[in-house]
N, C-alpha and C positions, 0 to 999 in steps of 0.2 A: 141757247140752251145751256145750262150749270150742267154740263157733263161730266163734272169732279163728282157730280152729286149720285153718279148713276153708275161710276164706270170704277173698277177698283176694287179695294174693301169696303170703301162704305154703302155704298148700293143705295144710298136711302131716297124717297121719294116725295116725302113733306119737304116741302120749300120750293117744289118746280110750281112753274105755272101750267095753266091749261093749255096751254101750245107746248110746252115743255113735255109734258105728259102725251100728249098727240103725236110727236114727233117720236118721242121713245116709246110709246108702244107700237106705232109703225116701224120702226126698228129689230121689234121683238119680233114684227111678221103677223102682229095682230092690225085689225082695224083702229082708225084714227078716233074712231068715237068710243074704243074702250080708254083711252086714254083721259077724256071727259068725263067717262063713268069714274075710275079711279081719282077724279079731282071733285068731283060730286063727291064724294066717299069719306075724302078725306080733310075737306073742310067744312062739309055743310056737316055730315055725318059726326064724324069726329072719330072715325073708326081708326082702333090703334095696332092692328094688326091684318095685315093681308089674307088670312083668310076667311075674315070675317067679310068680305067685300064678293058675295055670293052671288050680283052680276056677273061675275065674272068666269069664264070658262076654266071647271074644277083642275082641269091637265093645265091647264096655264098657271094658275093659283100656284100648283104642287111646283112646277118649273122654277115658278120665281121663288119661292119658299127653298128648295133646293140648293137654285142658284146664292141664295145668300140675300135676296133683296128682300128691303121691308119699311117700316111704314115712317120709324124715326121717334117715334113719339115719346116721352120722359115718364116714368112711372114713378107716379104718387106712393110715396113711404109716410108722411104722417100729414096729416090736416089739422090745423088751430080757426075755430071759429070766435071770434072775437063778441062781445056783448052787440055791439054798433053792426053786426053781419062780416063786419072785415073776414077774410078766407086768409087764413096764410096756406101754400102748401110748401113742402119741401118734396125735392123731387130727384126724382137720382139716374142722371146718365147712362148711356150704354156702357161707362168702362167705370163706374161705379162710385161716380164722382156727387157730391150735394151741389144743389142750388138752393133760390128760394122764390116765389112769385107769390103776392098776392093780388085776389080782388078787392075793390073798394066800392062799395053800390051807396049810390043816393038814390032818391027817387027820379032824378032827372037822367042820370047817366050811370054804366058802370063800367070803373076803369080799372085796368090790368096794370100793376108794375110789374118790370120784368127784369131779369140779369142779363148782363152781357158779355161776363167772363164768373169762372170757378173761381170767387174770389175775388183778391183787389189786389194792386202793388202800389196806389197810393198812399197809403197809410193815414187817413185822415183822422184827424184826433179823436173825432163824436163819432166815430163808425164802428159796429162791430165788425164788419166784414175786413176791412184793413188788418185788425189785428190778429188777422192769418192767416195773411198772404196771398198772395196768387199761383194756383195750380194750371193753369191754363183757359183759354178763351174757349167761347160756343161759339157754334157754326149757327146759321141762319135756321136751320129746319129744330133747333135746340132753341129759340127765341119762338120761333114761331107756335112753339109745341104748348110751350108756355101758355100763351093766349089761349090754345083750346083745352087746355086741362082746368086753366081756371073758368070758361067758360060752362065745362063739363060739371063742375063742383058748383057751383052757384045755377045752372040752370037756366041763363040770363044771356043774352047776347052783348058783348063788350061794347061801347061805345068811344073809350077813349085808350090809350096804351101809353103809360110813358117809360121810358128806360133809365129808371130811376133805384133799381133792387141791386143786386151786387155786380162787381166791375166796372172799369170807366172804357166806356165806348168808342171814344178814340184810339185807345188803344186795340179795337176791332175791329174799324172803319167799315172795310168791305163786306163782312158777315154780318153785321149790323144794319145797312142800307139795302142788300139782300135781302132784310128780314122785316121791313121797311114794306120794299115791294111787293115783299109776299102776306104781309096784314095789310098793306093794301087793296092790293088787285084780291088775292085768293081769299080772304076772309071779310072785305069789304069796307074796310075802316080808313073813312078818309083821312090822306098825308094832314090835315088842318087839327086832326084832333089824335096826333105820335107826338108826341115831346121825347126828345132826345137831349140828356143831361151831362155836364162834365162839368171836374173841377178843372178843367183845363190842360193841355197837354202841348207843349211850346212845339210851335210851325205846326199845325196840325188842322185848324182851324178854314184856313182858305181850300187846302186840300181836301177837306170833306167837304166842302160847296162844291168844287168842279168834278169831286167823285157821286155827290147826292145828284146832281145835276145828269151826268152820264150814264146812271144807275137808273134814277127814278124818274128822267126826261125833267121833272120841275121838283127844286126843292121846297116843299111847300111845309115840311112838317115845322115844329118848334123846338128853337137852340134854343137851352136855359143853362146859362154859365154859372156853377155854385161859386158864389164869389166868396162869402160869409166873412168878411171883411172889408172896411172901408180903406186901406191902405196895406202896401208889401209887408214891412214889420211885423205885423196885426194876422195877416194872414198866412207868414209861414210859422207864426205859432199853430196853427188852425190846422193849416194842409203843410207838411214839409215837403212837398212835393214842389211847392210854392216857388221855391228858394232858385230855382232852375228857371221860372218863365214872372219877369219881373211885371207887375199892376199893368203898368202903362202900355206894355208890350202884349198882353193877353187884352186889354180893352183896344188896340188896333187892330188888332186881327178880328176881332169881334165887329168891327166897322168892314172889314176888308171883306167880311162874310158877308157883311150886307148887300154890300155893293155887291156881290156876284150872284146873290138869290134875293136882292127882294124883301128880304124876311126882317122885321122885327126880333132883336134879341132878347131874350129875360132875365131875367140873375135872381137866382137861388139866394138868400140868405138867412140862414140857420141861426137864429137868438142864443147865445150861452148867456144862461145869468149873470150880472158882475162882470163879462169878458169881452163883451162886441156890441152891448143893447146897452150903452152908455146914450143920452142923447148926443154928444160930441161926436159920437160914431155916426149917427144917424145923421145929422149935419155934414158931415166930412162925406161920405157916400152920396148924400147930395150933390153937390159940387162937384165928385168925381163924374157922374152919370149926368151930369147938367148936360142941357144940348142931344143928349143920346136918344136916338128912338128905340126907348126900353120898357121893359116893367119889372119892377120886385116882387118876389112872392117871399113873404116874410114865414120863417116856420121855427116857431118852438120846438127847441130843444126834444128829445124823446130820448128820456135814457135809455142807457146799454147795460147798467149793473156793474157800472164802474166806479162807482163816485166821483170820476173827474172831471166833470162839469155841471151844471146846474140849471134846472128851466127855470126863466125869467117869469115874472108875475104878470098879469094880463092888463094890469094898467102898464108894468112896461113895453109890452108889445105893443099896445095900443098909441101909447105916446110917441114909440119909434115911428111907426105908420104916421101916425098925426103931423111929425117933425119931414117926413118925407114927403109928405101933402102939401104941405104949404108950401116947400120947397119947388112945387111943379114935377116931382116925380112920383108915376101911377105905381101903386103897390097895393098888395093886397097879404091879407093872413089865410093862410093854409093849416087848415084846423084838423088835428093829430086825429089819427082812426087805428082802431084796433089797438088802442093802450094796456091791454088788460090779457094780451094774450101774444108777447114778444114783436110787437110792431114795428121796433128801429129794426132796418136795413140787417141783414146779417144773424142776428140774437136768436131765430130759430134754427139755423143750421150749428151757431156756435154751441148752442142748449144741445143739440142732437150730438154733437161731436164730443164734448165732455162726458154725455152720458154714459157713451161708444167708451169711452178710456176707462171712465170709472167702474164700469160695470165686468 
């Protein structure tokens, strides 16, 4: 049982499991199957506050409301609904803080991005979120909360979750994998279809296998390493973050992962016009990733409203991919959603934040 999660000042409740909640309500001096009632509640339901959860015996309710305990959940401050359905929301913590999650619906599946810190301390060059810092990490029931507010806004039951919105999640590890097992187990969404994203984070890499592995019994979800460069030079113009865990040494670890789960790795690479989508780049990545049991997911550029960099044209995407095909390396293009209503990473809490100053 996460008894950080229950015992203290935070009290909160979303993120335990159905044994979690059974054991802490027989604690309370209640029966074991209110505990069940309360995880019924608050996953299937999506109820975001404890007294709404009317199972529940009224004197107990008032007790726990009293005592300081509650449900955990992020409250929606503005909603952007994009032409394509895209959802953006922005959402704002218990101590007052912005994040930002969106939905992404096809007709086959619909996936949830989500953040996993207040913020970034990478500083990636195409990011909005980088370009103001990090305030501090979410805790797992703040991840988790994510997935049913956007589930709540769309109407739709999530199919896929990747951790792809603001922060890099090794820099989270434990509250992350936490939050893992609790869109797994508690709202049903299997490990095969969680992508979990980094631009990389030096020695960190094996230690999230033998932590996913001790957390989630199997690491089964998906690494996608943003590489966005075919060599060192190239990509700590990209990420300056770079400059600290050198190419060769982020692709062994990346091997080191494997061997400990099993898992297939991906790599992210983000197209800048002119700056990385040369075919030479495309050729050079090649070669890097020869041998690798990998995939690319290739993705245009999405400005931030910065001018400094530029989306590549779709025959250059297309010819990157092509150059990579031949090559014997799988990749695919990942095609930009919700462009019409602040869709890069970051741009609607940065929008909401200058408003806050200007206004």
């Amino acid at each position: 049982m996460r008894k950080d999660l229950v015992i203290g000042t935070n009290k909160v409740l979303l993120g335990l499991s159905a044994n979690d909640l059974e054991d802490w309500a027989v604690a309370q001096g209640q029966p074991a199957f209110r505990g069940r009632q309360i995880h019924d509640w608050l996953y299937n339901k999506g109820v975001d506050n404890l007294e709404l959860i009317t199972v529940l015996p009224k004197t107990w309710r008032n007790s726990l409301l009293e005592d300081g305990f509650r449900v955990g959940h992020l409250n929606e401050i503005r909603r952007e609904v994009a032409l394509d359905s895209t959802i953006k929301l922005l959402l704002e913590t218990c101590d007052g803080l912005n994040i930002e999650a969106v939905g992404i619906p096809t007709k086959q599946r619909m996936t949830v991005c989500v953040s996993s810190q207040v913020g970034c301390s990478m500083g990636c060059k195409f990011c909005a979120t980088g370009k103001g810092g990090l305030q501090r990490s979410l805790a797992a029931h703040e991840i988790v909360s994510q997935v049913i507010n956007i589930r709540e806004a769309m109407g739709r039951r999530p199919s896929n979750v990747v951790f792809m919105g603001m922060g890099e999640p090794l820099l989270n590890t434990k509250e992350v994998l936490f939050a893992i097992r609790s869109i797994n187990h508690d709202l049903g969404i299997g490990q095969r279809r969680i992508t979990l994203s980094t631009v990389g984070v030096a020695n960190t890499l094996p230690d999230l296998a033998q932590q996913a592995v001790a957390i989630l019994g199997r690491a089964q979800f998906t690494l996608a390493i943003s590489l966005h460069a075919p060599n060192q030079a190239l990509r700590e113009q990209i990420i300056p973050t770079a400059s600290s865990y050198p190419f060769e040494d982020l692709l062994e670890d990346c091997r080191k992962y494997l061997s400990i789960t099993g898992r297939r790795v991906s790599f992210e690479y983000i197209l800048l016009g002119d700056l990385n989508d040369q075919p030479e780049h495309a050729i050079e990545l090649a070669q890097r990733l020869k041998g690798f049991q990998s995939h690319v997911n290739l993705i245009p550029y999405n400005p931030i409203g910065d001018g400094e960099f530029n989306t590549p044209s779709l025959n250059r995407v297309c010819e990157f991919r092509n150059l990579l095909e031949r090559k014997g390396i799988a990749s695919s293009i990942r095609r930009s959603r919700g462009g019409d209503k602040n869709a890069a990473c970051g741009q609607l809490r940065r929008h909401h934040l200058q408003t806050l100053i200007n206004s």
